[in-house]
N, C-alpha and C positions, 0 to 999 in steps of 0.2 A: 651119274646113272647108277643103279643099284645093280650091284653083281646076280641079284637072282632073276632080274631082268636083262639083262646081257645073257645069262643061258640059255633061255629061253628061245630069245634074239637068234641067239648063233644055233641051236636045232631049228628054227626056221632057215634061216640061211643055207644050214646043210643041203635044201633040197635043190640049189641052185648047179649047172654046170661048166657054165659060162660066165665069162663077166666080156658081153659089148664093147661097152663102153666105158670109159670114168674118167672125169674132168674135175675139176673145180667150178662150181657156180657162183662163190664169193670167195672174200679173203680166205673162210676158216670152213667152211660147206664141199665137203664133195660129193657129186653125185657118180653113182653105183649103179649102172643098168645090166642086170641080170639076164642071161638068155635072151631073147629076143626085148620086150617093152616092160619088166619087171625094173623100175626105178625105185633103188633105194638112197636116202640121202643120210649121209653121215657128218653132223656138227660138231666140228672138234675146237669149240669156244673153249678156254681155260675155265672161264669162270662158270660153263655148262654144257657139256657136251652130252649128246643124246645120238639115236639113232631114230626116225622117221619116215613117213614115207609120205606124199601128197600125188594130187591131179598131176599139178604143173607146178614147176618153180623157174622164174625168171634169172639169167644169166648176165650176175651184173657187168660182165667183161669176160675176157679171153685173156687167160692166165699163162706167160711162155717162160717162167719162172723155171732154172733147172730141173725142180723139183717137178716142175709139173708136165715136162717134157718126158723123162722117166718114166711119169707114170705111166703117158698115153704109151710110151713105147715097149712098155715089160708087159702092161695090164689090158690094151685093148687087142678085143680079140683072144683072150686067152682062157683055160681051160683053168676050171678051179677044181684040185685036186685034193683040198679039205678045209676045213672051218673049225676051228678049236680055238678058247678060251688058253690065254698061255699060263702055266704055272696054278690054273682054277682062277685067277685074278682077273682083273680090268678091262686086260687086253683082247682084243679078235683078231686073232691071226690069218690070214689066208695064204693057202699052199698053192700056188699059181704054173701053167708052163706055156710056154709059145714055142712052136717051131719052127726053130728058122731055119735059112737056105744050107750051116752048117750042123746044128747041133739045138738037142731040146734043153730050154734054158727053165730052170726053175729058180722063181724068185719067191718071198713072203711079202705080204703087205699086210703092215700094224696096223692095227687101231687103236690107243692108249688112250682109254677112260681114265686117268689116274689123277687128274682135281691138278694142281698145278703145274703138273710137267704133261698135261694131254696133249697129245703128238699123233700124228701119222708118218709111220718109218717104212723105208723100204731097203727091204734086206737081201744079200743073195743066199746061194743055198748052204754056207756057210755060217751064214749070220751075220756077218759084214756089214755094215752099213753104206748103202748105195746112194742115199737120198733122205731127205724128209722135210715134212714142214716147218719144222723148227730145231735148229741146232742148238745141240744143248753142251757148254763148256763146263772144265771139271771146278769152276771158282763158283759153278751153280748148282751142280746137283754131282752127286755121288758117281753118276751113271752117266758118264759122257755119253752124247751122240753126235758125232762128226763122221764126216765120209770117209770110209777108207778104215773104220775103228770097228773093233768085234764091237756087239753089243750085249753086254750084262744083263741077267736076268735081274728081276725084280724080288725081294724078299720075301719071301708069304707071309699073306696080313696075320697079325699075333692074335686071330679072332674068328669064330666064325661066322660067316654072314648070313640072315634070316633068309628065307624063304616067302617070294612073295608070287603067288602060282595066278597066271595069267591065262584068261578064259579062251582069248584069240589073241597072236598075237601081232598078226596081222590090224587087226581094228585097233590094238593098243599105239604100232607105230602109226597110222593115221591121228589117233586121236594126241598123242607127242604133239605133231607140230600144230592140230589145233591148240594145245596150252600154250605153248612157248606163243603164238599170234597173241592169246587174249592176256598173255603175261604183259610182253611187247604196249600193248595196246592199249594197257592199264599203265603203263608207266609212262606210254606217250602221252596220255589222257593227263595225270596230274603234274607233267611237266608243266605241257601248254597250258593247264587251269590257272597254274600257280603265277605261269606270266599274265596271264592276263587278270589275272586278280589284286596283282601289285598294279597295273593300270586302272584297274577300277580304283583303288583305296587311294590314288594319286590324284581321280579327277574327284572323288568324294571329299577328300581333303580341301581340294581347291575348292569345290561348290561351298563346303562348309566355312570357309575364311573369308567368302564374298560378304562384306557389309550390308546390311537390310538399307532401304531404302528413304525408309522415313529417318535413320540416322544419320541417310548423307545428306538428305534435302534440311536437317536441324541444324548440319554444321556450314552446310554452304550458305545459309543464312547469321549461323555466327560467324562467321571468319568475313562475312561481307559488313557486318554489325561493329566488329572488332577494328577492321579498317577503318573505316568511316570515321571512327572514334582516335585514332590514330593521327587522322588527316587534321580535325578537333582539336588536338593538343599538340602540336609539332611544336609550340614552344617550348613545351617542358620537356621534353624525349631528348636524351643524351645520346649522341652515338655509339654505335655498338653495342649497345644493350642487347641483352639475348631475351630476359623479361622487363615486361613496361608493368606499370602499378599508376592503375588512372583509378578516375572517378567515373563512372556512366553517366547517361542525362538526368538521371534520379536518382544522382549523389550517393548510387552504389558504389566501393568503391570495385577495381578490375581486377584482374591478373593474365595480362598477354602474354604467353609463351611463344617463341618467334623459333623457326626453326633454324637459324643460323643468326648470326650477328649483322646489323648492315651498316653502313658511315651517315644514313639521312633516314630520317624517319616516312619520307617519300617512298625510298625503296623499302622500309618495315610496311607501308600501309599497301602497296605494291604485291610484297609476298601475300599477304594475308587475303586480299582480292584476289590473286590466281590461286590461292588452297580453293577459295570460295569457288571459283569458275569448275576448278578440279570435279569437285564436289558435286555441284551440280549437273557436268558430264558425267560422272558414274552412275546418278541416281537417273538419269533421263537414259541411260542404254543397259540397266544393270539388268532388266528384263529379258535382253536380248542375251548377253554374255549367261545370266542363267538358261535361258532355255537351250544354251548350244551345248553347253556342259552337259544338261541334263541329257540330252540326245548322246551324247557321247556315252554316257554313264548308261541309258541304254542300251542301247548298240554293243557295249560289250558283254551288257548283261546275257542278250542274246547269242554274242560270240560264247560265250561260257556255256549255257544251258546247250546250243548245239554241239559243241567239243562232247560235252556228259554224254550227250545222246548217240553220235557217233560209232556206228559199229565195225569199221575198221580202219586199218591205217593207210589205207590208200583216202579216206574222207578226211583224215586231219591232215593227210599232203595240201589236198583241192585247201584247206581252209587255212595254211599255213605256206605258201607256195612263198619258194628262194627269192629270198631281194636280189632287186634290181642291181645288176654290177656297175651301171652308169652311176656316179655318187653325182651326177652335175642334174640326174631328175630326181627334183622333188615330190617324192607323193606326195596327191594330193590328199587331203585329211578328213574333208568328206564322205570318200567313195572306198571301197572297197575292193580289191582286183583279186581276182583267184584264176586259174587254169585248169579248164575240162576240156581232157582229149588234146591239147593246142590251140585251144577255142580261148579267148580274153574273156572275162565274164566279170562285168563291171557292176557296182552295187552301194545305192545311194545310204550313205549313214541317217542321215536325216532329211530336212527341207530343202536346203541346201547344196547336198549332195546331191539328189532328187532332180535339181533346175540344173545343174552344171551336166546330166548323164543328158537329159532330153535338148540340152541346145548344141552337147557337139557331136552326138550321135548322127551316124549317116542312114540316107535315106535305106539302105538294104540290112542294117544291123538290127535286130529281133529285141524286140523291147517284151517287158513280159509287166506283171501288175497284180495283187492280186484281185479276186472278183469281186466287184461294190463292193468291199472296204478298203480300209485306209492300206495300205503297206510300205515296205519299199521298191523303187524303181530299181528294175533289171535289164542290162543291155549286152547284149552278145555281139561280140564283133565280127562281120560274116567274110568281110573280105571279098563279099558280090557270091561266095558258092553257097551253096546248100548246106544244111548243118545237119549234122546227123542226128537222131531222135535222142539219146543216151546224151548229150550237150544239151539240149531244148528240158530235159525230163531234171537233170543237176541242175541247170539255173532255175528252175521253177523252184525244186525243193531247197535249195537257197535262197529264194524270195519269202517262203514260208518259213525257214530257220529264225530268219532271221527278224520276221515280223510278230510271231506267235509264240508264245509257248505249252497253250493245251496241244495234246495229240490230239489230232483227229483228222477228218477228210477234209480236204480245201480244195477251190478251185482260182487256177492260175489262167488270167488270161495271158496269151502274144501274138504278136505281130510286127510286121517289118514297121522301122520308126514313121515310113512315110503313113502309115494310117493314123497316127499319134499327131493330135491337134492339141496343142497348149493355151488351156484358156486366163489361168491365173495362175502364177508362180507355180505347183507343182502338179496343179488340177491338171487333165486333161478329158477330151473325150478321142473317141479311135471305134473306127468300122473294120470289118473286113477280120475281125482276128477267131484263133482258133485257141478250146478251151481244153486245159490238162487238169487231171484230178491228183494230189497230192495227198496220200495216205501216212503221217507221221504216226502212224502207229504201228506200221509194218516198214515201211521204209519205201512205200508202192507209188509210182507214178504214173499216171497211165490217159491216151490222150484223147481229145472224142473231135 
């Protein structure tokens, strides 16, 4: 953080008298609530530490870490006695007191901006070191910080630092933790891109090494041609030959390459007839094995273009949600599973996947579809209750992520699966259902 924004920081601060509350929100996040609901949050990441402020911020646990016992007990409820920048440097110091049933106790509480050793210490009115987030030994830094140890002031930087004058600085700590989200959010974004891009160029590879079709029905005809011819001359075929050199019916002469050696030319004419059988199972399903690839190959295409699209990190949770810890279930490779609100929200890849969601789906789980056109199948698992609108409005616009890629308005139909009648593989028809409008150009779902 730039020291001429840390001054700034700390004359706002000055006007605070109190400090509430102050806990830890995560490992490295403390929140600071000021006077009555004045919440400020201070990140004391090494590799970035900032000062901020938001709506809400979510407590990923309850911290009872020495240090964080201290803190509640010096800092909450207590009377802030001044705010100053230590030394003009990195640091915010606060001059703190609580009175207790003997005596008014005055502590400090660091804040250390300082890039690799960024710390929060807590000091008494001596200097002392009481506590902090991180202890720092003397085989690491110049300036120990252990309990029970004075603490050493810091050198002043050999420079001075620019001037960078801030309009509000309030709006500026708001708009802090909006960067650091779309920083976040940007690095989640070409993590997940980048996996799932190695899967795309895994099943692109694979489509592209599949054999054409006319070249396997040419060889399943030679290799059935080649035996025959084999069967023909078993007088003159020595065993173990790896290559035979015949004559054809029209005194061409041959060259059989045999993919292993055999003791009878029975089992040479043998191998060459099941290449030939091989051959012509590949070319009689080779259709099938492409079209599954190529669903696949879509399917991610659209997992990608949704990730791009995605405007925060709570949607690349939903679309990236924790494997299963049972390793004895295999997902199935069809479908697709994510998590809105605790709701299952299942999602067919292809044809496939499509027929396997509609036949074990139960009768009270919310199918969705989109409207007269093609897309994919959506099923929400209801567990017999009620789903709340915010589950119904995410599985819709995962239906549409996942089938579309223009923006625009669409409309998604659902219904419990019992209205879903299956007329051919993934056809169906369905009464009774209700229609949601999905706006992928604002992010708006909305249902009529």
């Amino acid at each position: 953080m730039k020291l001429s924004h840390l001054k700034q920081i700390v004359a706002y601060l000055k006007k605070f008298t109190k400090i509430s509350a102050i806990y830890r929100v995560s490992d490295t996040i403390v929140k600071v609530s000021f006077d009555r609901d004045e919440d400020v949050y201070f990140e004391m990441r090494r590799s970035g530490s900032y000062v901020f402020k938001t709506p809400s911020y979510s407590r990923s646990k309850v911290y009872n870490a020495p240090f964080d016992v201290l803190l509640a007990k010096r800092f909450n409820r207590s009377d802030v006695l001044s705010v100053e920048l230590v030394n003009n440097d990195k640091i915010v110091r606060f001059k703190t007191s609580v009175a207790s049933a003997y005596k008014q106790e005055t502590t400090f509480l660091q804040f250390e901006f300082t890039g690799k050793y960024t710390n929060i210490i807590i000091l008494d009115e001596n200097e002392t070191v009481l506590e902090a987030l991180r202890h720092v030994d003397l085989f690491s830094s110049f300036r120990e910080v252990r309990v029970g140890q004075k603490l050493l002031d810091i050198p002043n930087a050999p420079f001075v630092a620019k001037e960078y004058p801030l309009e509000d600085v309030e709006a500026f700590l708001f708009a802090q933790y909006g960067d650091e989200l779309e920083q976040k959010l940007s690095a989640l974004k070409k993590q997940k891109i980048s996996l799932l891009k190695k899967k795309l160029k895994k099943l692109q590879k694979l489509y592209d090494s599949l054999e054409e079709e006319e070249r396997l029905s040419l060889d399943a005809e030679l290799f059935q041609h080649y035996g025959n011819l084999v069967l023909s001359n078993m007088h003159i075929i020595k065993a173990y030959q790896r290559v035979i050199r015949l004559n054809d019916y029209d005194g061409e002469g041959v060259e059989i390459d045999l993919l292993k050696a055999y003791p009878t030319a029975s089992l040479m004419a043998n191998s060459l007839f099941s290449r030939s059988k091989k051959a012509k199972q590949k070319a009689k399903y080779l259709h099938i094995e492409k079209e599954s690839i190529l669903s696949k190959i879509k399917h991610i295409q659209h997992f990608v273009h949704t990730v791009e699209e995605a405007q925060t990190i709570a949607k690349i949770a939903l679309l990236f949600p924790k494997q299963l810890q049972d390793k004895k279930i295999k997902p199935n490779e069809a479908i697709e599973t994510f998590w809105i609100d605790g709701y299952k929200v299942q999602l067919g890849k292809n044809e496939k996947g499509n027929i396997e969601l509609l036949k074990n789906a139960r009768a009270k789980d919310i199918w969705l579809h989109m409207k007269e056109r093609p897309s994919a199948h959506v099923i929400v698992t209801t567990d017999k209750q009620n789903i709340p609108s915010n589950v119904i409005e995410g599985a819709a616009r995962l239906c549409v992520d996942f089938t579309m890629f223009e923006k625009d308005r669409y409309l998604v139909d659902y219904t419990p699966r019992r209205e879903v009648s299956i007329q051919e593989g993934a056809n169906v028809l369905y009464n009774k259902y209700k229609t949601i409008e999905v706006d992928t150009r604002s992010g708006i779902a909305q249902g009529s």
